[in-house]
C-alpha positions as CSV (number, residue, x, y, z in Angstrom):
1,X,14.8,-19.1,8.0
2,X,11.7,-17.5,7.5
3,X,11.4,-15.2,3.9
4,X,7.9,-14.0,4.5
5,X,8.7,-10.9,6.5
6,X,11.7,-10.4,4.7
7,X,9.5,-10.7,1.1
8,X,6.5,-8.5,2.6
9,X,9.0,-5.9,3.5
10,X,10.4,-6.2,-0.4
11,X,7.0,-5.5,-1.8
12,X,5.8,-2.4,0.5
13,X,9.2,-0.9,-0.9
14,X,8.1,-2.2,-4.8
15,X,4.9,-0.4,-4.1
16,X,6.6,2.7,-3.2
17,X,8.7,2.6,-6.0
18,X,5.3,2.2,-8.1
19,X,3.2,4.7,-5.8
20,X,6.5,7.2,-6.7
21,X,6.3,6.4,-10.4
22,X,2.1,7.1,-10.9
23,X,3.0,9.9,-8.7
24,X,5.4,11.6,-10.6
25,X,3.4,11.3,-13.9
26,X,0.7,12.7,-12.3
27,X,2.5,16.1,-11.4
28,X,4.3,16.2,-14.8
29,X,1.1,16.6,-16.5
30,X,0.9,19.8,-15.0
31,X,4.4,20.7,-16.7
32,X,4.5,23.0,-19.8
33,X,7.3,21.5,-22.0
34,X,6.7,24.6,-24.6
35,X,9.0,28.3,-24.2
36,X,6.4,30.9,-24.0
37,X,8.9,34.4,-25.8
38,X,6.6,36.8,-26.1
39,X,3.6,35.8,-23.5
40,X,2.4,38.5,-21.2
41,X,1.6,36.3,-18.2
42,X,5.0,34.3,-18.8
43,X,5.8,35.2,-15.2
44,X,2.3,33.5,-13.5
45,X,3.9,30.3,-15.6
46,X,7.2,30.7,-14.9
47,X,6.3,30.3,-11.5
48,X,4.3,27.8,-11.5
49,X,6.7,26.0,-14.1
50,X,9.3,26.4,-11.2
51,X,6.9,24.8,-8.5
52,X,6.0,22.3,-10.5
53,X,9.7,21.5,-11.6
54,X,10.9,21.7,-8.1
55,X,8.2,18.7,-6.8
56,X,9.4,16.7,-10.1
57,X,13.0,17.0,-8.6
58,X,12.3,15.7,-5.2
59,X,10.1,12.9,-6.5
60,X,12.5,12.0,-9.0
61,X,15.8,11.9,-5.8
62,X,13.1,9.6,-3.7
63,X,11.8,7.7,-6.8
64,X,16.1,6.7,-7.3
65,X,17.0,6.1,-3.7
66,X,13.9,4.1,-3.4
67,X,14.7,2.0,-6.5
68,X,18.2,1.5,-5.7
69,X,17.2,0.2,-2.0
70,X,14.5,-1.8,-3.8
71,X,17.4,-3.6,-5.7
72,X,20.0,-3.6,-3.2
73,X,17.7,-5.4,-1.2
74,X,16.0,-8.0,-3.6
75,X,19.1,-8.5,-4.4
76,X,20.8,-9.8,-0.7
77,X,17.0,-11.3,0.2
78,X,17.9,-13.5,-3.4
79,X,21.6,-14.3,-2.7
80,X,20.1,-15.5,1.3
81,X,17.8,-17.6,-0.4
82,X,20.0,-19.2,-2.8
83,X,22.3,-19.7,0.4
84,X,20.0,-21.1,2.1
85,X,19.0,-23.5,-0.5
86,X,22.7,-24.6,-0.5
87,X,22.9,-24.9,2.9
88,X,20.0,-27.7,3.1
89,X,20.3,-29.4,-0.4
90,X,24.5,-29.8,1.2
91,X,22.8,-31.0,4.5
92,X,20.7,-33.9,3.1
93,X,23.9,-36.0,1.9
């Protein structure tokens, strides 16, 4: 069996989980973690606040299903390997 489509597909998801990560840090330094009381443009922030939180939430759901597939998969394309490898090494007796 042939692992190098199988590993090549395994790191353009990696990367994605990486491309979400740099991503995501990016936007949150637009977040302002401090509570503005008594501001009189509070509302111009708030909004922006909420756009800004709203991204963070859909990269965060992508960033987890992307990392649980990531895993998921490394781990079957590890277990076929290991198979595989059992498979010969009980072939050459």
């Amino acid at each position: 069996m042939n692992f190098i489509p199988l590993l090549v597909l395994w790191s353009l998801l990696a990367v994605t989980v990486l491309a979400l990560f740099v991503w995501r840090k990016t936007v949150a330094t637009k977040e302002d973690d401090n509570l503005h009381i008594m501001d009189g443009s509070s509302v111009e922030k708030n909004a922006l606040q909420e756009v800004v939180a709203q991204k963070l939430d859909r990269i965060d759901k992508w960033g987890k299903l992307v990392t649980i597939v990531v895993v998921v998969y490394g781990l079957i394309l590890g277990g076929l390997f290991a198979w595989q490898g059992w498979i010969q090494s009980s072939r050459i007796e």
